[in-house]
C-alpha positions in Angstrom: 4.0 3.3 -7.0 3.6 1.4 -3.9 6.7 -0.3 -2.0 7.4 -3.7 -0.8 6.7 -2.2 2.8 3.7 -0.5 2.2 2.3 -3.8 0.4 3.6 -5.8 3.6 1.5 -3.2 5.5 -1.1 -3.6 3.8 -1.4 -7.4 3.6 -0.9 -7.6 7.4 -3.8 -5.4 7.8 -6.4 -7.3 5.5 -4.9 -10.7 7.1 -5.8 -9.3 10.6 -9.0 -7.8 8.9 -9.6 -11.6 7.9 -8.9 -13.0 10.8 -11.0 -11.0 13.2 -13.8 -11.8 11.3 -13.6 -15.9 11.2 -13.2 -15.0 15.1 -16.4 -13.2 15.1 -17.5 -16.1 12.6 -16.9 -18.8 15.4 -18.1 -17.3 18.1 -21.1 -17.0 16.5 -21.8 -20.2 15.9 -20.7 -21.3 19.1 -22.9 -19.6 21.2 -25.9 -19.8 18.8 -25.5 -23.5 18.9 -25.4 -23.6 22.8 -28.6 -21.3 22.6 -30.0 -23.8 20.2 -29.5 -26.3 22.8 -30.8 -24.2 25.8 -33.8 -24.0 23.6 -34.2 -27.5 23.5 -33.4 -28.5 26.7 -35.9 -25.6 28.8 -38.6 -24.9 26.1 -38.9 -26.9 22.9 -42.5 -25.9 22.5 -41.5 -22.2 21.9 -38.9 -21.3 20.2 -36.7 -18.7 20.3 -33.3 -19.1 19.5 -33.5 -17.9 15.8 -34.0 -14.1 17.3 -30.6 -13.4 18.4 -29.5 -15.6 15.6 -31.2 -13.5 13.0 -30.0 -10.4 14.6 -26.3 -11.3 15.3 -26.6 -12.8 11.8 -26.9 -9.7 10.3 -24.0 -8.1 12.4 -21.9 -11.2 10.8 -23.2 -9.9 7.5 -22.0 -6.6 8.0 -18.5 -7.5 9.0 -18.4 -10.1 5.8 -18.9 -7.1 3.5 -16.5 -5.2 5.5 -13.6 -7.5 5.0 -14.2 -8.9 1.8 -16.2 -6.5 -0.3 -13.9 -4.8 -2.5 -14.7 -1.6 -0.6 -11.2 0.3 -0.9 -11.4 0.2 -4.7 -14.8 1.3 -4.1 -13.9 4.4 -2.0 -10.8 5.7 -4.7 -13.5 5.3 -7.6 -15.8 7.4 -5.6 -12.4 10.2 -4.5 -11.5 10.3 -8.1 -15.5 10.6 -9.1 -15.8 13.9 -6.6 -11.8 15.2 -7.2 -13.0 15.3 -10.9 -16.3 16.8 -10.2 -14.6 19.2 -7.9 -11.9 20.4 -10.7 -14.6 20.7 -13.3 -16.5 23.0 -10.7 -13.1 24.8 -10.3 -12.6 25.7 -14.0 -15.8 26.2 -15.0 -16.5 23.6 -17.2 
């Protein structure tokens, strides 16, 4: 059973887990947008802008997953997976 103070922990992690990423979020569009407009402004013939966006993009992807994939529920499936596996090993069955 989990008490108030461990949910209040727990919240205030995923909140700050949350919050870092729309941090990440907006400085990523920021400065991809002023590299959008760098592009513009020096070389519109050739563009380049969507590399770093492309790359940093995927970084932004990562973190998504991170913080909102339903990875915690994921790891105890997988602990109870190899704790069961584990005990079967144990007593021979």
């Amino acid at each position: 059973m989990t008490d108030d103070a461990d949910l209040r922990r727990i919240a205030t992690h995923r909140a700050d887990m949350k919050l870092g990423f729309r941090a990440h979020l907006m400085a990523y569009a920021i400065v991809n947008a002023g590299l959008f407009l760098i592009n513009m402004v020096t070389t519109p013939d050739h563009l380049w802008f969507y590399w770093p966006m492309i790359g940093w993009g995927l970084g932004i992807a990562a973190h998504a997953a991170a913080v909102y994939a339903d990875g915690e529920h994921i790891r105890e499936r997988m602990i109870e997976a190899e704790y069961e596996r584990l005990r079967r090993r144990a007593t021979g069955l």
